[in-house]
C-alpha positions in Angstrom: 3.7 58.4 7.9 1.3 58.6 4.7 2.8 54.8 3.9 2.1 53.8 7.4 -1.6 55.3 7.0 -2.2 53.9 3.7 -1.1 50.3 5.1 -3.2 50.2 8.2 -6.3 51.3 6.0 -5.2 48.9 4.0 -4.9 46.0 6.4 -8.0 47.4 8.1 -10.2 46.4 4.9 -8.6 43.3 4.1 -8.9 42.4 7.5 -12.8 43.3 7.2 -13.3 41.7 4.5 -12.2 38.4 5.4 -13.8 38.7 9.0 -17.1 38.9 7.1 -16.2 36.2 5.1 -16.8 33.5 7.8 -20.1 33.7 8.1 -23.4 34.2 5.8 -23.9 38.1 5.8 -27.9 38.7 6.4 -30.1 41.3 5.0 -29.9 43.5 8.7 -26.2 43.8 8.1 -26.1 44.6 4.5 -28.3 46.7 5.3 -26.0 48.0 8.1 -23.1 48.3 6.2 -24.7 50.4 3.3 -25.3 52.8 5.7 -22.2 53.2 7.5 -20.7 53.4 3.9 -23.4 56.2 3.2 -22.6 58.4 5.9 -18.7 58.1 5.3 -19.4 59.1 2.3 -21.2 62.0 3.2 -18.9 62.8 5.8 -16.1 63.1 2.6 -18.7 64.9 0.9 -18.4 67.6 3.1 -14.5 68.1 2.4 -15.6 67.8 -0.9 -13.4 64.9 -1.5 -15.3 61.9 -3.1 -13.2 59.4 -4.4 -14.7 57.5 -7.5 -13.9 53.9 -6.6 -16.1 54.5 -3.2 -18.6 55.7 -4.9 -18.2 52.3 -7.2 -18.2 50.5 -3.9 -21.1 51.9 -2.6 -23.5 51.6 -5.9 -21.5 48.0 -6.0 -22.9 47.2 -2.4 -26.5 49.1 -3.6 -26.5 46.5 -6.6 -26.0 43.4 -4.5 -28.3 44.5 -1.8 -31.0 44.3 -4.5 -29.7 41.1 -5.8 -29.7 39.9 -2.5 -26.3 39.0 -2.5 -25.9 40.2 1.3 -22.4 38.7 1.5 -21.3 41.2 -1.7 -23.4 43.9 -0.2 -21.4 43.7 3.2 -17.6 43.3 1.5 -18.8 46.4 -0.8 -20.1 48.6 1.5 -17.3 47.8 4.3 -14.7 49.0 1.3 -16.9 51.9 0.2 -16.9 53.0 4.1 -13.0 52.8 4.8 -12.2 54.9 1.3 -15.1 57.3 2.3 -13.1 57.5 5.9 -9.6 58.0 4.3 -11.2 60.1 1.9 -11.9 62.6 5.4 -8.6 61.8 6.7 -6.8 62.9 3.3 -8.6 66.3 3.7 -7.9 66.8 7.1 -4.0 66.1 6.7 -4.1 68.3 3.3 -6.0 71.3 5.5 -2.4 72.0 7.3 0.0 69.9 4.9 0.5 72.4 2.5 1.4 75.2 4.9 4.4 72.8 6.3 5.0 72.4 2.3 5.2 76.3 1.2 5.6 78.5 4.8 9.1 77.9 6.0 
């Protein structure tokens, strides 16, 4: 189940990414994007379970936005926001995981 999870988020970002790719990002959806990536983050946050390479997404995103690399900014921000959701989804499963692991 953890492999399947992994996979789809996974196949989720790649499939982001690319989707982006066909057309010229503009500033409104870098824009966008950073901020959907901000408040996954936050939402991870709040299990207190930041992972370091979305928080590299997200500054990497910050970065291109100001370079006005909107493109960059989008791809960045759209990885930043699927680790920041897994990132929630890793605490939820771990909230009950370890009673099915100790209590038998």
């Amino acid at each position: 189940m953890k492999a399947l999870l992994a996979f789809v988020s996974l196949a989720f970002v790649s499939l982001a990414i690319f989707s982006v790719s066909a057309h010229a990002a503009t500033q409104a959806e870098a824009e966008a994007a950073v901020a959907d990536a901000k408040r996954a983050e936050a939402a991870a946050a709040q299990y207190n379970n930041r992972w370091v390479p979305a928080e590299a997404a997200l500054a990497a995103a910050e970065k291109a936005i100001a370079a006005q690399a909107w493109d960059e900014a989008v791809a960045q921000a759209t990885k930043a926001r699927a680790m920041g959701l897994r990132a929630v989804e890793q605490s939820k499963e771990q909230e009950t995981a370890w009673h099915d692991a100790v209590i038998r």
